[in-house]
C-alpha positions in Angstrom: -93.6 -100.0 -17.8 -92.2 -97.5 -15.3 -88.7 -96.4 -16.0 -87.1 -98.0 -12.8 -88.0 -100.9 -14.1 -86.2 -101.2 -17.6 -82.2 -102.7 -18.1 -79.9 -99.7 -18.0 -79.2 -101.3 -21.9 -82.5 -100.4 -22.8 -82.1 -96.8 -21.4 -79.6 -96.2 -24.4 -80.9 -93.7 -27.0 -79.2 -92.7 -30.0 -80.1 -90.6 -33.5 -78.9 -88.3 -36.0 -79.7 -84.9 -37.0 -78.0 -83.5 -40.4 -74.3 -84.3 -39.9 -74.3 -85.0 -35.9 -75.0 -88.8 -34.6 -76.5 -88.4 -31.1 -76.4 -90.7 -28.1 -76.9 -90.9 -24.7 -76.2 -93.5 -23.0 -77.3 -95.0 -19.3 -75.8 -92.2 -17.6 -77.4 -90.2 -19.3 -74.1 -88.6 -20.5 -74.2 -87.2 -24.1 -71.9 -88.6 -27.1 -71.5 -87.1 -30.6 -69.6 -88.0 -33.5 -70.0 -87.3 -37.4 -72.7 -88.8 -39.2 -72.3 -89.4 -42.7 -75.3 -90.2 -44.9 -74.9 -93.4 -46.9 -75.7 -91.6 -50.6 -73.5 -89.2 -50.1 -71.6 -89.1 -53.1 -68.5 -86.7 -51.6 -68.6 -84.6 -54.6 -66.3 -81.7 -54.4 -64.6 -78.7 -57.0 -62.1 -80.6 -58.8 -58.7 -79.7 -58.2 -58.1 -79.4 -62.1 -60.8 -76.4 -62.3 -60.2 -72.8 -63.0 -61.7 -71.7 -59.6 -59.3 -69.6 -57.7 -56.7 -70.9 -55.3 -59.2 -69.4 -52.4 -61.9 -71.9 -53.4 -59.9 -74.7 -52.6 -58.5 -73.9 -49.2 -62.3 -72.7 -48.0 -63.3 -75.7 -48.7 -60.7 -77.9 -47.0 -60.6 -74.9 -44.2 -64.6 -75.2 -43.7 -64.8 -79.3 -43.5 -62.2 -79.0 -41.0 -64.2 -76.6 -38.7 -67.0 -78.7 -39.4 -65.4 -81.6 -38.2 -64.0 -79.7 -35.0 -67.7 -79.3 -34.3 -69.1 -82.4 -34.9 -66.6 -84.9 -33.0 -66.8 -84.7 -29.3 -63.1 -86.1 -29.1 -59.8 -86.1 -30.7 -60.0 -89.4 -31.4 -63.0 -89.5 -33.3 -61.8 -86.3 -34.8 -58.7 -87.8 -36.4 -60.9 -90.6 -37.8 -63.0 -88.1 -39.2 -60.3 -86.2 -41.2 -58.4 -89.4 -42.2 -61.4 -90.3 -44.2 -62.5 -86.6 -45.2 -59.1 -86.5 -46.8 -58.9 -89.8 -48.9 -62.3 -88.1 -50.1 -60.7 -84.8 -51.3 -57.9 -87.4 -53.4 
């Protein structure tokens, strides 16, 4: 079936590649957002370790640039840490 002839619902496409969900939608305008696998198990250095200070900020530093990178608003973004931080509790 040619394209002119599908519903512009059908024309939406979505995916996800490593930590990025994908789609575009009937405009053809491009949406991302932070995809989180379902077994991940959110396993992190324990605060209680005897890992150096530095350990512990790099890793709250790094998901947050990860984060800024993989939410395409600020909306999405504040979601994103909200639950990234209940993790690191």
């Amino acid at each position: 079936m040619p394209v002119e002839e599908h519903d512009e619902r059908q024309l939406d496409r979505e995916g996800h590649f490593l930590d990025v969900a994908f789609k575009v939608d009937g405009s053809n305008a491009l949406h991302y957002s932070m995809y989180r696998k379902t077994l991940n198990s959110y396993d992190y250095v324990p605060f209680q370790s005897c890992h150096a200070k530095a350990t512990f900020r790099a890793v709250v530093m790094t998901e947050l640039h990860r984060l800024l990178l993989t939410n395409i608003d600020e909306h999405s973004f504040n979601e994103q840490v909200d639950f990234s931080f209940c993790r690191f509790l």
